[in-house]
N, C-alpha and C positions, 0 to 999 in steps of 0.2 A: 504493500500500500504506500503509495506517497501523500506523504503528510504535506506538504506540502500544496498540493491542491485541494481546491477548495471544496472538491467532493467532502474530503474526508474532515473537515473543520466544523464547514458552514453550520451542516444538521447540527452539531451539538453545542451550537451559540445563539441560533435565531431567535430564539424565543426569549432571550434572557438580553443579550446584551445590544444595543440599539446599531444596525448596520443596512445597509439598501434593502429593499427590498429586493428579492433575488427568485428564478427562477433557473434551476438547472436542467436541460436538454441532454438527455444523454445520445451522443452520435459518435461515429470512426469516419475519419478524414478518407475514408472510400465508402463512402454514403454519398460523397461528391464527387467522384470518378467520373459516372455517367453525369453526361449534360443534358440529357433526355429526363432525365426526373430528378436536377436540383431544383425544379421548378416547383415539383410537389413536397420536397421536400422542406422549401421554406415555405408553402401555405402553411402546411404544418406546422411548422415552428409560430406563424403569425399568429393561428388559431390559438393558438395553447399560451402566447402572449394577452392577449385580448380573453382570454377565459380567465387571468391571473390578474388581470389589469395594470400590468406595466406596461407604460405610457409611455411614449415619445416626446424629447430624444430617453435613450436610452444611452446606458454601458453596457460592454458585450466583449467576453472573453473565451479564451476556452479552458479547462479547470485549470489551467499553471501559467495562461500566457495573454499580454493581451497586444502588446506593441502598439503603445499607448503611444509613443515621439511621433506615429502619424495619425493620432486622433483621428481626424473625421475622415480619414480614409481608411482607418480598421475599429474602434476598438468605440469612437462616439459615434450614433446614428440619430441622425438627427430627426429623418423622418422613415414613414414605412418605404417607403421610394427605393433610400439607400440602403433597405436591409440587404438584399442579394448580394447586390456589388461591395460593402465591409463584409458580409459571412466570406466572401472568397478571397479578398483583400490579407482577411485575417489568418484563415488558410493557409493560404499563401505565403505569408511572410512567417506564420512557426514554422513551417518548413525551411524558408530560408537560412532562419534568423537564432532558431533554436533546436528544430527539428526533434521536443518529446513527444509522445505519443499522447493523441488525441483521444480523450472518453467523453467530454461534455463541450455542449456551447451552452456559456451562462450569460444571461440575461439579469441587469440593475435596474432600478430608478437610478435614472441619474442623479445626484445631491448637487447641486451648485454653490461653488465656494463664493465665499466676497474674498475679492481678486482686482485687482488690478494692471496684474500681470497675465500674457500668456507667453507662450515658447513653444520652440517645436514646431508642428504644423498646427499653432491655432488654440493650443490646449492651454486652458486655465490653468494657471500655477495660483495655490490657495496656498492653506495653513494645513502639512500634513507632516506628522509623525514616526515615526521608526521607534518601537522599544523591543529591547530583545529584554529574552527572559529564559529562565531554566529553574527548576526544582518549585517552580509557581512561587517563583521571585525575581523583578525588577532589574537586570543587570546592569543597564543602561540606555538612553534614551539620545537621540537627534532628531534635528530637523529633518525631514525626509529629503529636500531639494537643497544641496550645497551649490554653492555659487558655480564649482566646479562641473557642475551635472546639468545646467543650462545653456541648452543651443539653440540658434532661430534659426529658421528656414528660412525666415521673411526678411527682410531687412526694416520696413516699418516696424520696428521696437523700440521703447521708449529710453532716452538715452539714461534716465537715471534706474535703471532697472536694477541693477544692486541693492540702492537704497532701497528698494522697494521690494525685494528679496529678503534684505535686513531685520524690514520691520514683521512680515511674514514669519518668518523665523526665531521671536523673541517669545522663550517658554516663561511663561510668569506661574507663580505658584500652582495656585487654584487649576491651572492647566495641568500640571505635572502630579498634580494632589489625583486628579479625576482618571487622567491615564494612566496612572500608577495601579489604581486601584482596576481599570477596567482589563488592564494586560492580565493582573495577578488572576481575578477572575476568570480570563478568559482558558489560563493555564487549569483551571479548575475543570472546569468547564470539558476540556477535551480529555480530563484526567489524565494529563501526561508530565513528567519531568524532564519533559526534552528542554533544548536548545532552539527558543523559538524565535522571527522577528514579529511585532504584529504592528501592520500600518494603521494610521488612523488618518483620516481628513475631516475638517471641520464645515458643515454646512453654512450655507448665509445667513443662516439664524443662528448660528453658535454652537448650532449641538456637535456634537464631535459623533464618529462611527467608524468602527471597523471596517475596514476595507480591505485587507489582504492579509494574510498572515503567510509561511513558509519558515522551515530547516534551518537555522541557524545558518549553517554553513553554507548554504546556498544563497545565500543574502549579502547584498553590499551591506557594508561594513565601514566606516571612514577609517582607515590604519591609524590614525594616532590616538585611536580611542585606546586604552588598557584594557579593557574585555577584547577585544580585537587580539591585542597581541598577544593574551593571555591565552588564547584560542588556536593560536598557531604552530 
């Protein structure tokens, strides 16, 4: 089993701890071989959207991968329009890009951060999170987005974009008090004492939410953290 995807997390947090709403698809990336019936195969998926009622746009990954740096051409759907052309987009680039093996396409509400930033191809950079954890304890925590991890596609970006990264990135107590507490949970929650990372982003109304979790070790890391090093 990989812990790591979100098959095996999601079930046993939903109900407790506050994250997208989320619908898992379970499909194998030769479900889409024939081009004669991916057609039906995304009614399908639209149906069983629309009977959950996640709403567009949407997040859309597959259980480990989402190649989020081309947003709205794999991973945000803006409307039903672009669902086909992101399912294959996305496809398409785990294979390029990561090439594990495919069991689900999952389906989010989308959360929209307050941002003033975007990067990449278009994608809101919010207030999100990184806390790793192990023995369902707190190891240490980051910014999710270092200065270093931000690239535009576009050239319209706004010149003080740092500063503006800066302030995004400023964990004040009461923040660090709530994910502290929501990581330790969440380690309960899957009853494991692994080595875990668990993402969080903050909506435009403040609420904070899990958003990805994975493997310790399969997880950026910034090296000069001391749990990093202590790890290697």
């Amino acid at each position: 089993m990989d812990k790591s995807a979100i098959t095996y997390w999601y079930p046993l947090i939903k109900e407790i701890i506050p994250t997208p709403k989320t619908v898992i698809i379970p499909v194998s990336i030769h479900d889409f071989d024939d081009t004669d019936t991916i057609g039906n195969i995304i009614n399908i998926i639209q149906t069983i959207l629309d009977k959950e009622r996640i709403r567009y746009p949407l997040f859309m990954k597959t259980d480990t991968y989402s190649a989020k740096w081309y947003w709205s051409d794999s991973c945000f759907v803006e409307h039903k329009g672009n669902l086909r052309a992101n399912i294959l987009s996305l496809l398409s680039l785990n294979q390029d890009d990561d090439c594990r093996p495919i069991n689900a396409l999952v389906f989010k509400q989308y959360i929209q951060p307050e941002t003033k930033l975007s990067a990449f191809n278009d994608m809101p950079i919010g207030k999100e999170r990184r806390y790793f954890i192990e023995n369902k304890r707190v190891l240490c925590h980051h910014p999710y987005w270092e200065e270093s991890s931000i690239e535009f596609f576009k050239e319209d970006y706004p010149e003080d974009w740092r500063d503006i990264l800066s302030d995004l990135n400023v964990e004040d107590a009461l923040e660090v008090e709530i994910l502290t507490r929501e990581s330790e949970l969440f380690a309960t929650l899957i009853d494991d004492n692994g080595y875990f990372s668990v993402d969080f982003m903050q909506g435009i109304a403040g609420n904070w939410y899990i958003i990805d979790c994975a493997e310790g070790h399969k997880s950026y890391h910034n090296d000069n953290c001391p749990v990093f090093l202590d790890k290697q």
